[in-house]
C-alpha positions, -999 to 999 in steps of 0.1 A, spaced: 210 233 336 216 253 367 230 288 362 259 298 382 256 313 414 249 354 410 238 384 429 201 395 433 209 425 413 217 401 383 176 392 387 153 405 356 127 424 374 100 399 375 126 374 395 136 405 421 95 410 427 88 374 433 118 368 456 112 401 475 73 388 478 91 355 493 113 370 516 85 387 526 63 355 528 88 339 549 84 363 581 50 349 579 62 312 581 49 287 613 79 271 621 75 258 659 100 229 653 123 232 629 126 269 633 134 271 597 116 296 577 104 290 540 91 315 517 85 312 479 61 330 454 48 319 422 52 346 389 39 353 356 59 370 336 32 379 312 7 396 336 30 403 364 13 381 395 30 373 420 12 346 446 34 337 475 33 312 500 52 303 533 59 268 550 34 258 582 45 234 604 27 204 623 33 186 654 23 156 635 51 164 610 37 147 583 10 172 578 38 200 577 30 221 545 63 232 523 59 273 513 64 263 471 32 244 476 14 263 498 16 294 474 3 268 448 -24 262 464 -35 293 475 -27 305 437 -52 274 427 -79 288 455 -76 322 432 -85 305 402 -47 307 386 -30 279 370 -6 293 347 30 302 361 62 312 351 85 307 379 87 305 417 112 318 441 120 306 470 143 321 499 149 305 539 166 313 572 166 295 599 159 314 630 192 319 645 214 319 611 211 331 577 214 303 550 247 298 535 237 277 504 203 285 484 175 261 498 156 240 471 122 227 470 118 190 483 110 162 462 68 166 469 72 200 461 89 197 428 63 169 419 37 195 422 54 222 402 59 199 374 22 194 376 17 237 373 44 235 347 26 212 325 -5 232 331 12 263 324 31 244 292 62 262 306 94 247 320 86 265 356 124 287 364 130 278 399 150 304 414 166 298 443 182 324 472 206 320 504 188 346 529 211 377 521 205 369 487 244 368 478 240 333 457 213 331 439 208 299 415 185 289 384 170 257 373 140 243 353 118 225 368 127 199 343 159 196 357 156 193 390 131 162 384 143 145 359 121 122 336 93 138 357 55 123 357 30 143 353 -7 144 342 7 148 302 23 115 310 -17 99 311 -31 120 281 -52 143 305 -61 173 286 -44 198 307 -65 231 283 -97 230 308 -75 235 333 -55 265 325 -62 302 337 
């Protein structure tokens, strides 16, 4: 279930890293057209990585990569599967966010993916860009009766790092 709405400071310390590391992602964001800027970063609680990403735009629009999956798959080019949590934190250019953006539909299909990899309900944390309103879901909430590669019978264990 989503947590109410709380201030950064609320954030264990893990959380505050990875959403720092997004904000900081997001500066780095290629936003031509929409001129809104993603970041998010990927965590593990147990060893402390943090592997962030930010959204890159496309004329062709299509093409346009989200910032949740492109610090997945730069976290996948590194060789690590197994994940905790992401955060993810936006502005567009001209205004700060007034409601916490969430990851699109695509994106949350891929998490659930690293979450059954990871064999962790992935915490997707959530920021408006002053980070005044923070909110937390599982993954498993925000895509409900998800389908993912446990839903075949892949053996997920070769996979995880």
């Amino acid at each position: 279930m989503y947590s109410a709405p709380f201030p950064f400071e609320n954030l264990d310390d893990m959380a505050k890293r990875a959403l720092l590391e997004a904000e900081s992602a997001m500066e780095n964001a290629y936003s031509p057209y929409s001129h809104f800027k993603v970041g998010a970063a990927l965590f593990n609680n147990n060893s402390g990585v943090i592997v962030s990403g930010a959204n890159f735009e496309s004329a062709s629009y299509g093409l346009t990569i989200c910032a949740e999956r492109s610090a997945i798959v730069r976290a996948n080019a590194c060789g690590m599967r197994n994940f905790h949590g992401i955060a993810v934190i936006a502005r567009h250019e001209d205004f700060d966010t007034q409601e916490p953006t969430f990851p699109c539909g695509a994106c949350r299909q891929i998490l659930i993916e690293i979450a059954q990899i990871s064999e962790f309900n992935i915490r997707v944390i959530v920021s408006t860009t002053k980070k005044d309103k923070i909110l937390i879901a599982g993954i498993n909430e925000l895509l409900l009766s998800p389908f993912g590669p446990a839903d075949i019978g892949l053996d997920l264990s070769k996979y995880r790092k």
